[in-house]
N, C-alpha and C positions, 0 to 999 in steps of 0.2 A: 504494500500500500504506500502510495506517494505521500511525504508529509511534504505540505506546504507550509513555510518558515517566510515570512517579512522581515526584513532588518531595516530597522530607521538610522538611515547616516551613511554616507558615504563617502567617509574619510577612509583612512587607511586601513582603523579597523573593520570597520564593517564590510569594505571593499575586500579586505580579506578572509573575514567567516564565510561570503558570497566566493569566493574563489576556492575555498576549500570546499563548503557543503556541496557543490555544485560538480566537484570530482567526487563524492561518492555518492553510490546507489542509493534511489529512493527520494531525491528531496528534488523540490519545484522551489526555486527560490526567487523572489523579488525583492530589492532595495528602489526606499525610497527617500529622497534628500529634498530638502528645502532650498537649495541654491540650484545655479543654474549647472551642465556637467562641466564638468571641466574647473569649475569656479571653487570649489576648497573654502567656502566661507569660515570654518572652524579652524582649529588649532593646527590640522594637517596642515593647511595651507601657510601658516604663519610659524611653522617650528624652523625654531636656527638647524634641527639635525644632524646629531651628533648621536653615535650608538656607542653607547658607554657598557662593557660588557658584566666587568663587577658591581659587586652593589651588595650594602651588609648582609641584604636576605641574601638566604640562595634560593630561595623560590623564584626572585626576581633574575638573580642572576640566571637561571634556566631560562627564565622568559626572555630574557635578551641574547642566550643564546639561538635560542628561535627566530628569534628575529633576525637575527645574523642570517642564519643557515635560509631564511626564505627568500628574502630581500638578494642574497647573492646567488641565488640560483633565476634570478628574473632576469630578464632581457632585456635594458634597455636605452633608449638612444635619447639625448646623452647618457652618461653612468649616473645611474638612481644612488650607488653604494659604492665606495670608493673606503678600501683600510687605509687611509690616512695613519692610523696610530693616534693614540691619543697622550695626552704627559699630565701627572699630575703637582704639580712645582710647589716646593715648601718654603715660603718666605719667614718663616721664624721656626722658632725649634720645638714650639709643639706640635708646629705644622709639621714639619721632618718627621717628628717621633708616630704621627698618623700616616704618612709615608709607608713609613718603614711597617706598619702594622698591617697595613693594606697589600704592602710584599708576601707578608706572608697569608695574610687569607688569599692571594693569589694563588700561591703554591698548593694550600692545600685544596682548592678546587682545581688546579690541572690547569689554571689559565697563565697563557705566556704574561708574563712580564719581569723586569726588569729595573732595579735603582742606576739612577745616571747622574753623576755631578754635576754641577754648574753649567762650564764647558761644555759637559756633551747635550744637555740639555739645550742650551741655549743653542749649539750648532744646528738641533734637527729644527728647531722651532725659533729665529732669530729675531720674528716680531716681537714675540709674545715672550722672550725668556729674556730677562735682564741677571744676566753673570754675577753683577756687581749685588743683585741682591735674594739670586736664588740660596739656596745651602742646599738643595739637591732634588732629585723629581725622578718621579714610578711612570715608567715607559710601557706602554698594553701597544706591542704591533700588532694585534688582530681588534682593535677598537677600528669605528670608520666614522664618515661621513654622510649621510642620505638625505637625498631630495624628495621630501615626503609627495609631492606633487607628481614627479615624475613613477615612483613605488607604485604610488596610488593608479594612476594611469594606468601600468602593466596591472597591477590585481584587476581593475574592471575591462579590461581587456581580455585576460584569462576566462576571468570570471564567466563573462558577457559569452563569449566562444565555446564556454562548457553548459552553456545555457541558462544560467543566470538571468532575469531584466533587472533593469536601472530606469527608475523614473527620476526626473530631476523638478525642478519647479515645483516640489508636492509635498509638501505638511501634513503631517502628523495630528489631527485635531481633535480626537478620542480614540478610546478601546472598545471594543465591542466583547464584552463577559460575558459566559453564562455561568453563574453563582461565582465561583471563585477558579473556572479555568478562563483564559484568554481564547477568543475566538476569530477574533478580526481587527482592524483598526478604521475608522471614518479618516478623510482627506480634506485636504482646504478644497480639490478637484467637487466634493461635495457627494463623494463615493465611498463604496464599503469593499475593503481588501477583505476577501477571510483568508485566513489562516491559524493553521495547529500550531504553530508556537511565533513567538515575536520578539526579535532582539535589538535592544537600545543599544547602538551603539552613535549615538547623538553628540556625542563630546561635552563641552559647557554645558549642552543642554537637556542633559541626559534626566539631571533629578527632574528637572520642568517636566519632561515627557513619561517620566516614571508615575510622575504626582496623577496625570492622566488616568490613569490606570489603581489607584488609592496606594500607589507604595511610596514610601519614604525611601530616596536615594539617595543619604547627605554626602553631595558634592559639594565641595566651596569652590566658585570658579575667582580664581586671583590676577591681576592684570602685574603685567611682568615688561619691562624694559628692556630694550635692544636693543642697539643703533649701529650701525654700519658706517663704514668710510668711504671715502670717495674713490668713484672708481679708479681703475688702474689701467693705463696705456698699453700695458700686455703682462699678461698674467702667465707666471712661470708654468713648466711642464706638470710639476709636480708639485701637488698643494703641501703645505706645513703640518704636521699633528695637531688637531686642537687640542688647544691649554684647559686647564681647570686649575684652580686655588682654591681647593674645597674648603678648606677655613674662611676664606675672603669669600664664599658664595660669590665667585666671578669665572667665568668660561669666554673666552676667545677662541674663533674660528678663523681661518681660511678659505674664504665662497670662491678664492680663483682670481673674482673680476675685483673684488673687494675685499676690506676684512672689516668683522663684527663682535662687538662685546656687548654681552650679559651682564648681569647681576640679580640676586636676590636678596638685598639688603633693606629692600624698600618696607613698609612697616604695613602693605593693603590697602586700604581692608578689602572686604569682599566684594563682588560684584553683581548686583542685580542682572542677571543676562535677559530678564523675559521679553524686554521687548532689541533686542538687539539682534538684528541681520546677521552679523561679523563678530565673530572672534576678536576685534581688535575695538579701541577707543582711543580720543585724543591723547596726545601727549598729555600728564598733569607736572609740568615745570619744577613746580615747588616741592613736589613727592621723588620724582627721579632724577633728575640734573646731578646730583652731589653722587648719589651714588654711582653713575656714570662717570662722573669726574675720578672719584677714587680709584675706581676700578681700571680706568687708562692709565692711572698714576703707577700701576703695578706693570706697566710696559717699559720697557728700555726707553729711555728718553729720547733718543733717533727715532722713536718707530711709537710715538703717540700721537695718533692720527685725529682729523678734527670730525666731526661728524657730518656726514651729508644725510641721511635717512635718520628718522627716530621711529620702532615700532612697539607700541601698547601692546602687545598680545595680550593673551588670558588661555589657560588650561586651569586643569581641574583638581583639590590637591584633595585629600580626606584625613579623618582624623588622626591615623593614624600611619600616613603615609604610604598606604597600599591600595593597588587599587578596587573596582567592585567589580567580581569576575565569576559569571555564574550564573543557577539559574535561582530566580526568585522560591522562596518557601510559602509565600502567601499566596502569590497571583501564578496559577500551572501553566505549564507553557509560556512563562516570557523570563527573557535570560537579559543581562545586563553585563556588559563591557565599557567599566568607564577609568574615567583615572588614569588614562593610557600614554605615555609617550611614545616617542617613534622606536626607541631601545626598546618597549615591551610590547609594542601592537602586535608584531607581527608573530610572534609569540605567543599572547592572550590569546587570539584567533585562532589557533591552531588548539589548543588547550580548548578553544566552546569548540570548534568543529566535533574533538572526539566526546567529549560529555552529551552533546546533541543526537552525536552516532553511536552513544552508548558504549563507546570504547574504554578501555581501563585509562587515564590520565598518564602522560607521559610524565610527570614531574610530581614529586611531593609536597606538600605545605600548600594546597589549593583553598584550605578550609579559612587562610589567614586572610583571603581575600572575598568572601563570602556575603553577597549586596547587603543581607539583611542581619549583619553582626551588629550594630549598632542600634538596631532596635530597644526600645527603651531609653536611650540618651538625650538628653536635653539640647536641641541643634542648634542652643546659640555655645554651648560647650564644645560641640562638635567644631563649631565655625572657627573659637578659639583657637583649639588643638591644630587644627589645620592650618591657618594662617601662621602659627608658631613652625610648624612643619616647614612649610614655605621657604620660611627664613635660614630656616634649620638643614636645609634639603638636604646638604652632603657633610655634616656634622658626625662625628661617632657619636653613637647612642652616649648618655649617662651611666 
């Protein structure tokens, strides 16, 4: 018997559960997206893109193995995924001493890397590594680069070819229940989809589209700063490692044509997203500029570039810095995928493909991402915890 499966979103994730379920037997799948195709209104379209493969869980670091392993098996023009390498640079000595601790949870997960002084740090990376003020840095050569746009692409492409549809211009405007399984969804089109099961993969607007349906998904969606440099007259063969200063919550890229700095020092708060098109909002001046400034402050003084672009994005953080991966325990039939970056989308998606197809789970700890664990919490606590998170992103635990 065919199950017919809806997925709301057609970012990366959801492009990719539609790419998966669609190779195996039995499933009729339709996505459908509120933007126009091609148009990435959400976080996909606005991520810097950077697949960072360690990470304290090892649940996560599984999922961003996945993602590795999906994304480089894709075809596409230009390169979607490019191992750049990534560096993680210690400008003071407790930064060093998390370093060197990150070495070895390397080791013990089987993943390459590598400690690199000064010197050699700043050779592989000469923007972004100032000599005079590293004291040393954790080198991952199987970290990359990815154009979440271009990824996206080839998954609906796949997808689309193994018989998949994709509606684009089409909202989500209720659920259609009966008692407490999921049956179908109504469309802004002013139509009724049915389907045996339904999956959020909405990004920002995943809790909005959960509440739909009476489930509480506490997302916090956070507006996040990054501004790029001006372009560049020719862009070398081979791009740089992106940087990270995980104590400084600040990351530098290499785009090629340009380079871009991050941060996560800004204080929020959160963001009402219901009535917003885009993933993105104005620049707020007074909330990000200083930390932007700081954060180029940590570049070699030759290579502090001025800013030509400034971008607001927003992604989704949660309480507890994991994301909601799964299927709902109240509402049957509808699964949620939120929380996602581009390091775990493609990952996550592969992870709901087999629980969909009733397959044993490839990885362990799936229960720590579970939509409906925070049930009973107070969601201006949640909002809290998460915005602390935020700040917090690449900190060691307490």
């Amino acid at each position: 018997m065919t199950r017919r499966v809806l997925i709301i979103g057609a970012g990366i994730v959801g492009a990719a559960v539609a790419d998966g379920l669609a190779r195996r037997e039995g499933f009729e799948v339709t996505v459908v997206d509120r933007g126009p195709r091609g148009g990435l209104l959400g976080a996909t379209g606005h991520a810097p893109g950077f697949v960072t493969v360690l990470s304290e869980s090892p649940v996560l670091t599984e999922l961003a193995l996945g993602s590795a392993d999906l994304y480089s098996g894709l075809t596409t023009q230009p390169s979607g995924f490019d191992r750049i390498g990534g560096l993680e640079v210690a400008v003071t000595e407790s930064a060093l001493g998390h370093v060197e601790r990150r070495s070895r949870m390397a080791a013990s997960m089987g993943i390459d890397a590598r400690i690199l002084g000064p010197g050699e740090a700043a050779t592989l990376a000469p923007t972004f590594v100032d000599p005079e003020t590293c004291l040393g840095a954790l080198y991952f050569p199987g970290d990359a680069a990815a154009r979440g746009s271009v990824l996206t692409g080839a998954l609906v492409a796949r997808a689309e070819e193994a018989g998949s549809r994709f509606r684009y211009d089409t909202a989500c405007t209720a659920f259609s229940l009966r008692g407490s399984r999921v049956t179908g969804v109504r469309t802004s089109a002013g139509e009724r989809i049915d389907a045996d099961d339904v999956v959020i993969a909405a990004g920002i607007w995943a809790s909005q589209i959960a509440s739909l349906a009476g489930l509480d998904a506490p997302l916090t969606p956070i507006a996040h700063p990054y501004v790029y440099g001006p372009t560049r007259r020719k862009a070398p063969s081979a791009p740089q490692p992106f940087v990270k200063w995980r104590t400084e919550t600040v990351y530098a890229r290499d785009h090629g044509d340009r380079f871009g700095i991050g941060t996560h020092t800004n204080d929020g708060p959160a963001v009402d997203v219901a009535a917003l098109h885009e993933a993105e909002l104005p620049w707020p001046a007074n909330d990000f500029d200083s930390g932007i400034e700081s954060a180029l402050r940590l570049l070699p003084p030759d290579h502090r570039f001025g800013v030509a672009e400034r971008l607001n994005g927003m992604f989704s953080m949660t309480a507890d810095g994991m994301p909601l991966l799964g299927p709902s325990t109240s509402v049957d039939g509808l699964w949620i995928a939120g929380s996602l970056w581009l390091t775990h989308a493609g990952g996550a998606a592969r992870v709901l493909v087999d629980l969909m197809s009733g397959h044993a789970p490839r990885i362990d700890g799936l229960d720590a991402m579970l939509p409906e664990r925070f049930a009973g919490h107070e969601r201006d606590d949640l909002t809290a915890r998460a915005l602390n998170n935020y700040r917090r992103i690449w900190m060691p635990a307490d």
